[in-house]
N, C-alpha and C positions, 0 to 999 in steps of 0.2 A: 863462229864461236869455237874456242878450245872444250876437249872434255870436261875439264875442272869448272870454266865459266857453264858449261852445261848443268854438271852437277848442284852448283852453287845456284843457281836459279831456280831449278827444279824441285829443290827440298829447300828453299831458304835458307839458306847457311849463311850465319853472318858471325858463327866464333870456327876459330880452326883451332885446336883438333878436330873434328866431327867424324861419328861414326859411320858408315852406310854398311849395312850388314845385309842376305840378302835372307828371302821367307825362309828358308832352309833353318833359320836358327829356330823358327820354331817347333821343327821336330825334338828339341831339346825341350822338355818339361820347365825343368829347376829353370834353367836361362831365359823362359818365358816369361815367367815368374816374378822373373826380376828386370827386366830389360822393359816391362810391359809399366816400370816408376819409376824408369830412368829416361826414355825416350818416345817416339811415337812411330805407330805402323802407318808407314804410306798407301797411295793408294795403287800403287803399284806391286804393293806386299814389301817392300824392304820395311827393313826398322833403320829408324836413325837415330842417334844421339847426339845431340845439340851440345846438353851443358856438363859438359865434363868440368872436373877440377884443373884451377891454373895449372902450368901456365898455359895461356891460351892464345891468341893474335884475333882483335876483333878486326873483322875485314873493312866494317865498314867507316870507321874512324883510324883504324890503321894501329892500334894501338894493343901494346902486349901487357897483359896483367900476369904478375910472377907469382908465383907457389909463396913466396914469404907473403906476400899482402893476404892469398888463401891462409896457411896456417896460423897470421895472426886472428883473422875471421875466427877460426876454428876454435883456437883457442880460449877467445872471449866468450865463445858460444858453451864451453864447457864449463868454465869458471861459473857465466849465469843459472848455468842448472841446479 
């Protein structure tokens, strides 16, 4: 196996972009703060971020979701409020 197929196994990654950050960010307070309802600490101590906003390429279907299909989401979501 390559690095990446390493990676991609190892933390589940099945959307790319994904983050892999390493324990060090949690010396940062506020970045904990926030990162701690955006992603999940491994057990290796990294953090990862899975679901970022479009666009994205799912790996496992192969398939790219674009920033217009996100913004229109977005959108309706505010209008509902």
């Amino acid at each position: 196996m390559n690095e990446a197929q390493d990676l991609i196994q190892k933390y589940s990654i099945k959307l790319l972009p994904t983050l892999i950050l390493s324990e060090d960010i949690f010396e940062y307070q506020q970045a904990s703060k926030i990162l701690e309802k955006l992603g999940t600490k491994e057990s290796d101590g990294s953090y990862v971020l899975r679901s970022l906003a479009p666009p994205y390429y799912k790996l496992l279907t192969f398939q790219a979701r674009l920033a217009k299909t996100w913004l229109r989401s977005m959108a309706l979501k505010q209008l509902q409020q």
